[in-house]
N, C-alpha and C positions, 0 to 999 in steps of 0.2 A: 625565781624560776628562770630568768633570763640569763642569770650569769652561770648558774649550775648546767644552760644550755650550753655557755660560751667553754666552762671547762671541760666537758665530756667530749665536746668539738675538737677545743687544744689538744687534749690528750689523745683521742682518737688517729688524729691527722699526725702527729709526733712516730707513732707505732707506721704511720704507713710508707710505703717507700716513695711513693708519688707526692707531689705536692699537693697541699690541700686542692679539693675538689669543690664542687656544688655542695657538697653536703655539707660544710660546715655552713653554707649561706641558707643551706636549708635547715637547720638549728636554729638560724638567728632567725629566721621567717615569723615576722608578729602572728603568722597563721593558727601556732600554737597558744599565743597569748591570748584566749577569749576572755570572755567577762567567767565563765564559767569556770572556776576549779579544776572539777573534775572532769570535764571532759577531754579540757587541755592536757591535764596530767595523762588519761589515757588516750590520747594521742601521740603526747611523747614518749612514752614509752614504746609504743608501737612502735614507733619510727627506729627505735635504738633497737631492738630486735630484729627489727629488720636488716637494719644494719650489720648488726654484729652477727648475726646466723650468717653461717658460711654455704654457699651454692657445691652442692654435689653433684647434680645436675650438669653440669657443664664440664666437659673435657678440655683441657688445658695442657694436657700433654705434649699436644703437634709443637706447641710454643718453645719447649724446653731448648732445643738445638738449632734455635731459627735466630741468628743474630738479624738482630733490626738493622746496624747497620752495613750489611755486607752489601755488596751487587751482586745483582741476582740480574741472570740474560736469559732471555725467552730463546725455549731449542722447538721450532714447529714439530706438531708431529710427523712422522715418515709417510709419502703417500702413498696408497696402495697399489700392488701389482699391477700390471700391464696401465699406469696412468700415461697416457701423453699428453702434455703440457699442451695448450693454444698456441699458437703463433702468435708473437705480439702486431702490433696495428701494423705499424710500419715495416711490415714484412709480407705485409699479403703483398699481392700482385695490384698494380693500378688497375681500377675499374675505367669501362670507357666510357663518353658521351650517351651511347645506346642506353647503356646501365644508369648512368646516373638519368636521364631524363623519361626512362620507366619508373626508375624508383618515387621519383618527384609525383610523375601524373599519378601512380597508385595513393599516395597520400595526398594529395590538393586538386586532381581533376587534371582534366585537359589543360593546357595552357591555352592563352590566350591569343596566340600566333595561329592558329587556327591547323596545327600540325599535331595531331596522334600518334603514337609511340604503340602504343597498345591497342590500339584500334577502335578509339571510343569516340562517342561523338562531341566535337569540342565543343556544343552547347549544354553539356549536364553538369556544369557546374553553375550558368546561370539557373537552371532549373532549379537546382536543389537550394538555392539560393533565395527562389521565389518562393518554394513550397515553405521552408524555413520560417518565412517571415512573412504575415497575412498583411491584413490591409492596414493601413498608417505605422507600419514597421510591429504591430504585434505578431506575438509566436503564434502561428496555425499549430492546432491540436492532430495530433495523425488519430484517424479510427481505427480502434481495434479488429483486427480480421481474422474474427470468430465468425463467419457466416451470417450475423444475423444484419440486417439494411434496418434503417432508420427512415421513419416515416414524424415529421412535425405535425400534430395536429394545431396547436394554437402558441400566441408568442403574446399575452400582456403585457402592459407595463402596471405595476402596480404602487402602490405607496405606503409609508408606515410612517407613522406620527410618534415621532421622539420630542426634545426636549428641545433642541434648536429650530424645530419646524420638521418640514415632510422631508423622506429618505427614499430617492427612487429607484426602483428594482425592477425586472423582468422574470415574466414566469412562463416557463414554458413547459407544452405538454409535446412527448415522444413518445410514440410507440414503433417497438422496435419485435420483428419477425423473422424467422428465416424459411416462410413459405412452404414448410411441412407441417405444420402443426405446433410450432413453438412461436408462445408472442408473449410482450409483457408491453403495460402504460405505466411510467415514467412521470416527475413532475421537478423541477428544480427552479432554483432561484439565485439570482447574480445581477448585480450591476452591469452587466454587458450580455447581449444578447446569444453570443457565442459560448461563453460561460455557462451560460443558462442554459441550454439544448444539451449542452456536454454533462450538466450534472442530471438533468432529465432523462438522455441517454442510458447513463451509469445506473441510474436507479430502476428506470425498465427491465435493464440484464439482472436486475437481483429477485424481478416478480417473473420471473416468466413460468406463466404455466402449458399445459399443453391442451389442443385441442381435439378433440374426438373427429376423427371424420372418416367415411365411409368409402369405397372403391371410385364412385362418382364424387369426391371432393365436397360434401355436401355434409350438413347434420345427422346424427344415426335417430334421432327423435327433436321433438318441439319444446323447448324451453322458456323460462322468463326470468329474468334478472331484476334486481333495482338495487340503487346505491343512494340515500340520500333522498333526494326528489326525484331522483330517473329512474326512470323504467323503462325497459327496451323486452321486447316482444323477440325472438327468431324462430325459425321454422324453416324443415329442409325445402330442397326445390330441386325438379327433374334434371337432368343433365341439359345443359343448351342455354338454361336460364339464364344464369350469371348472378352476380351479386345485386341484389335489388334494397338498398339501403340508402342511407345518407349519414350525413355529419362524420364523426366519432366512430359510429357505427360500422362504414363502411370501411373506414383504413383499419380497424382491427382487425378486422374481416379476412381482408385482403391479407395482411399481414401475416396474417395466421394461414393461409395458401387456400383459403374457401374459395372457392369462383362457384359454387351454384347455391343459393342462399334466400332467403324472405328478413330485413330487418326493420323495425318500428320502434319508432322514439313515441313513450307513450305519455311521459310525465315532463318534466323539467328541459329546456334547451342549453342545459350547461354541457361543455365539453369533456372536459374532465370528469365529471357524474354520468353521462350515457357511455364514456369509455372503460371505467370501469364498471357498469353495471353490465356491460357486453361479456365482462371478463366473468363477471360473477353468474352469469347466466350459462357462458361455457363449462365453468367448472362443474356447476347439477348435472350436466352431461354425461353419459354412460356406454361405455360400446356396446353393442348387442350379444357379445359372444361374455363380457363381464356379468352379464343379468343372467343369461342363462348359466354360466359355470354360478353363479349363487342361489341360484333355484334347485339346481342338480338336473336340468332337461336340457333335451337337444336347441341345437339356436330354430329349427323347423317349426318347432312348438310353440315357438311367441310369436305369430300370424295366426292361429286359429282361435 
């Protein structure tokens, strides 16, 4: 088999104008020689068909009249109507001090001579300097300024038991508000404490739900929440009141733009479970004008 490879090679590569190619090494490739007979047989054969079938497929024509070795010189194309070329550099007119030392303070700040160009104050660039880089040379986070303020309610540190011993981490809880009615609680975890509030933050903006509230800022009815162990009691209250809560309870509250309010931590003193049982007791809430458009009567009719 091997040598009936090597003659169909010779002979093949003799017929062609080019000097042998890959293919004759691809004949001799033991790839064909399995243990197997037949398989090798129809694989060689394959391969000579493939060979020897000629590509129709493919236009060959552009080739006929292109001597390979002529020089050939690039002609750009013509540019279009009405083009005027740039001026090259050294052609413009000299810029003067003025110029060059606006152009400077617009990209790097005030300089440090204590002389503005454009009339800024030569201390914003230690500013931006400072905001840049927080405490021991780490990156300050900038807050996003969507309206909504950031209230911390708790900062842990907690711990996780791996395989070289304890892993310390901080947990912090956020709630975040923008004092009409919209609040979310938040929880995240990071080795650094700043980390940690930032991913709390982030996770607050993704619960926020809204809160029902009435002309005097107050609940439209009495509700009860519980998460876990918490239970948290609210209930509206006259105008003048104020928010009369604690823990958890009262920065959601707040957050959420309540100022006349009743709140009771009934079950559990954990933070994170009366925070969001606060959340969950908000949501049973209903406006008054929602209960009556599903009854089909006036809102006057749900006081008698």
């Amino acid at each position: 088999m091997a040598s009936a490879a090597a003659a169909i090679s010779a002979a093949l590569s003799s017929l062609s104008l080019h000097p042998p190619s890959r293919r004759s090494h691809l004949f001799n490739t033991p790839l064909f020689c399995s243990s197997s007979s037949s398989s090798s047989s129809i694989r060689f054969h394959t391969v000579l068909k493939l060979a020897a079938a000629p590509r129709d497929d493919i236009d060959t024509s552009f080739f006929d009249n292109v001597d390979p070795n002529a020089e050939i010189t690039f002609e750009p194309p013509a540019p279009p109507e009405g083009y005027v070329p740039p001026p090259a550099f050294d052609e413009l007119p000299p810029e003067s001090e003025e110029a060059i030392a606006a152009a400077y303070e617009e990209i790097y700040g005030p300089a440090y001579s204590g002389e503005s160009v454009l009339g800024n104050d030569i201390y914003v660039m230690d500013t931006k300097v400072k905001k840049a880089s927080g405490l021991l040379g780490r990156k300050k986070r900038e807050k996003p300024n969507d309206g909504f303020e950031e209230r911390v309610v708790q900062v842990r540190r907690v711990t996780k038991v791996v395989k070289g011993g304890k892993k310390l981490s901080f947990r912090a809880i956020v709630v975040v508000g923008d004092k009409k009615g919209q609040v979310g609680v938040g929880v995240g975890k990071a080795t650094e404490v700043v980390d940690a509030i930032f991913k709390s933050a982030v996770n607050a903006r993704r619960n926020i739900v809204t809160v029902p509230m009435t002309k005097y800022l107050t609940f439209p009815h009495r509700s009860d929440g519980d998460y876990g162990a918490a239970k948290v009691m609210l209930r509206p209250a006259s105008p003048g009141t104020g928010v009369i809560a604690g823990g958890a309870v009262r920065i959601v509250l707040e957050m959420a733009g309540v100022e006349n309010a009743l709140g009771k931590q009934l079950g559990s003193k954990n933070a994170l479970n009366n925070a969001r049982a606060t959340v969950t007791a908000v949501m049973k809430m209903r406006q008054l004008r929602e209960v009556a458009l599903e009854r089909g009567i006036p809102m006057e009719e749900l006081w008698q």
